[in-house]
N, C-alpha and C positions, 0 to 999 in steps of 0.2 A: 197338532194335525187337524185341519180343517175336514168337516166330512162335507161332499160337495151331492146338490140335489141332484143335479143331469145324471147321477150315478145311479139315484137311490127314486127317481121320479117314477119310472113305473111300476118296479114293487110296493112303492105307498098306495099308487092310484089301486095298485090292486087289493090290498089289504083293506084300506077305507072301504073298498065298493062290496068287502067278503062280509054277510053274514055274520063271522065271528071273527071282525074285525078287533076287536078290545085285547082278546087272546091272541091274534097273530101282532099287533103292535107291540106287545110284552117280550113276546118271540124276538122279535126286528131290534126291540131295544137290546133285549140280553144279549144280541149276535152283536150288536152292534158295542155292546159294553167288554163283551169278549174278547174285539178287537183291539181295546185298550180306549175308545171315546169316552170323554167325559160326561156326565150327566149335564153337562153348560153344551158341550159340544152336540149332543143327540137334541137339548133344545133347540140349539138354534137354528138346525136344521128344519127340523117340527115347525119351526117358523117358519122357511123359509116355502115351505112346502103349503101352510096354511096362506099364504099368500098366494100361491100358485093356484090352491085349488077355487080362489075368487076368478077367476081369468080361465081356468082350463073350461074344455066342452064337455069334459066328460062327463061334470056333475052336472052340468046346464041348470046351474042356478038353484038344484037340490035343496033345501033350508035343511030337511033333515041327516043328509049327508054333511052338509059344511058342520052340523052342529055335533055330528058324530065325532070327528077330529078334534073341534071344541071343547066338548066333557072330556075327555081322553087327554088333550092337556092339561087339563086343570091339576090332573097326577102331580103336574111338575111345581107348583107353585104353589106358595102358602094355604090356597081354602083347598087343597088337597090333599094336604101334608097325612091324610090318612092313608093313600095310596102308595104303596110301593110303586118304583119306577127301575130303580137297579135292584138283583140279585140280592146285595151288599147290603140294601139297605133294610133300616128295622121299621116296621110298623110305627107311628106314631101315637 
């Protein structure tokens, strides 16, 4: 199952734009893993979305918000690998 952004686009914008975005992304993912999506599938979304937010208005070119969603992925991929991303997984 594909998780598709037109679904999930203005919950993200809203999360990114909150404060304590880091903890409501954790949030999104765990709801999002509880639905049965895979840790490939919640990334690539996260991509699709970090595409978006180069083009949307709402950050109008933000550095520090685009860079927010930036460290936040990083969870997902090897210089992270300290980061938990799912529930499931163990510390590194």
């Amino acid at each position: 199952m594909k998780l598709e952004l037109d679904k999930y686009r203005n919950r993200l914008f809203d999360i990114l734009l909150n404060e304590n975005h880091h903890c409501r992304f954790v949030e999104f993912i765990e709801e999002l893993h509880k639905n049965t999506f895979s840790k490939k599938e919640i990334y690539e979304l996260f991509l699709e979305f970090h595409k978006e937010i180069q083009i949307d208005t709402r950050i109008n070119n933000n550095e520090s918000v685009y860079n927010r969603l930036s460290d936040f992925m990083d969870g997902f991929v090897d210089q992270g690998m300290s980061f938990k991303i799912l529930p499931t997984e163990s510390y590194k």
